[in-house]
C-alpha positions, 0 to 999 in steps of 0.5 A: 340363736339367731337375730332373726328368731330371738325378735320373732320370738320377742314380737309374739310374746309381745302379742300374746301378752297384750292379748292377755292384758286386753282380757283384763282391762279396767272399765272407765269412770263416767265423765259427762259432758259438761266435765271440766276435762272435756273443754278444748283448749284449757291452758295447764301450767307445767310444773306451775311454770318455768320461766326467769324467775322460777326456772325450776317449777315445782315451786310454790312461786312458780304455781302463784305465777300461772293464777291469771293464765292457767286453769289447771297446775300439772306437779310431779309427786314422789314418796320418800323415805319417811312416807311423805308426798313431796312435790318433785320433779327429778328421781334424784336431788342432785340436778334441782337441789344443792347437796349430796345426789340422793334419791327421792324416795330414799331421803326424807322430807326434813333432809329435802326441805333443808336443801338449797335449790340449785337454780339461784332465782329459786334459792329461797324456795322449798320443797313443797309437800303435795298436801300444801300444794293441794291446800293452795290450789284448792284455796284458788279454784285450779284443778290440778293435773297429779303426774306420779313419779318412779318405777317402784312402790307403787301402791305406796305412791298411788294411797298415800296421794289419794288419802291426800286428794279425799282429805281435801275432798278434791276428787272431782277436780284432779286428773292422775297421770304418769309415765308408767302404766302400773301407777295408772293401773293401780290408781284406777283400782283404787278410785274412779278420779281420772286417770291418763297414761303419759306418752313421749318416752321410749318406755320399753328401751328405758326399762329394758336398756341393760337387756342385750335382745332389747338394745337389738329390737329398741326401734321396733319395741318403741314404735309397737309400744308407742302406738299401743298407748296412743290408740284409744282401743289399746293402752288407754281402754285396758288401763281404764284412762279416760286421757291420752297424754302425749308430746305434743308432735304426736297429735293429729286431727286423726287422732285427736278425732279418735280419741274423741269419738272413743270418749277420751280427752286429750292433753298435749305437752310440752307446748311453749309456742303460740302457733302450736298452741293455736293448732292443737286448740283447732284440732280440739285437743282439751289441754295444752300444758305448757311451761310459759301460760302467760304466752300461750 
């Protein structure tokens, strides 16, 4: 079978698979205007911060460092072994904490917690469960920007965390967002908090790397994924997403706009410069996530 027809035959099921998806999209929840995700401009602390003193974030110090700078914490949250919420942000220990290179959701909290983290400034740290981080940022008035984690045991994943949300009864000041559509799909099932897809990576190409017609059609799949989950019509409408999360060199005015007038909010990540800050903040992009508050 020739290149030719095998991505021919790629495109259309692609196309009929999103036409399908489409019949079947979720409604979104109401979010008034005077929602705290609708201001521009609100500064979101990466992972707390990742700056000298706490480079590997995710840490309850490098949360405490953003109080003066930020509105909101963005944190990763992962299920282990044993079923807790941890707060984490690699699949595997072996990168972020000293010890054997596991992943996340085959250790356990114990196991975790005795882990030394492999950065030195961060040597006295432990991991953090969710529910403490929730606890603390509740005790401080920071919304918090929820990114679950992993690309299996979703339903575990996505009522394990809210059950922690609603016993904290912090709904109304938590965004869900993640890199995979089925955990935002699923969350938006589950409860009306809402919820954002985040954009940046080649999902199709990671997912579908070991298949040989993928690796073929890589730069066509990404470019088409890409622009189904940035387009407020496509991606974001079906998975009932009331935010478009993308790095932050995809927005434009253009598109800024359209989400906008299509009633979705914005979130641009990575943004550790000043001048780039200052733009998305003009172009009226509602969050600028960062891993240095205290300069941007």
């Amino acid at each position: 079978m020739s290149k030719k027809i095998l991505g021919a035959g790629a495109c259309a099921c692609g196309v009929v698979t999103a036409w399908l998806l489409m019949k079947v999209k979720l409604s979104r929840p109401e979010l008034g205007d005077g929602h705290w995700t609708r201001k521009q401009g609100s500064i979101v602390g990466h992972r707390g911060a990742r700056i000298k003193t706490c480079p590997t974030g995710n840490t309850m110090s490098a949360f405490k460092s953003v109080l003066e700078h930020a509105v909101a914490l963005e944190l990763d949250v992962q299920i282990t072994a044993d079923d807790e919420i941890v707060v984490f942000h690699d699949l595997k220990t072996g990168q972020q904490l000293q010890g054997e290179d596991v992943a996340v959701m085959d250790t356990t909290l114990a196991d975790m917690q005795s882990r030394v983290f492999s950065a030195e400034a961060d040597s006295k740290e432990v991991v953090p469960t969710f529910k403490e981080v929730l606890s603390y940022s509740k005790s401080q008035n920071l919304k918090l920007l929820v990114e679950l984690k992993g690309w299996s045991r979703s339903a575990d994943l996505c009522k394990k965390t809210l059950d922690i949300i609603r016993e904290q009864g912090y709904e109304e000041h938590v965004v869900i967002i993640s890199f995979n559509p089925v955990y935002v799909y699923v969350m938006r099932q589950l409860c009306d908090i809402p919820t954002a897809l985040i954009v940046g990576e080649t999902l199709p190409t990671f997912l579908l790397k070991n298949i040989p017609v993928v690796n073929m059609f890589s730069s066509l799949l990404d470019k088409v994924y890409l622009h189904m989950a940035i387009t407020p019509s496509l991606l974001p409408a079906f998975l009932g997403a009331t935010t478009i999360a993308a790095e932050h060199t995809l927005f434009t005015p253009a598109l800024v706009k359209a989400a906008s007038e299509a009633g979705f909010t914005t979130d641009a990540w990575t943004v550790n410069k000043q001048s780039n800050a200052t733009s998305l903040a003009a172009m009226g992009v509602n969050f600028i996530t960062t891993d240095i508050p205290s300069i941007v």
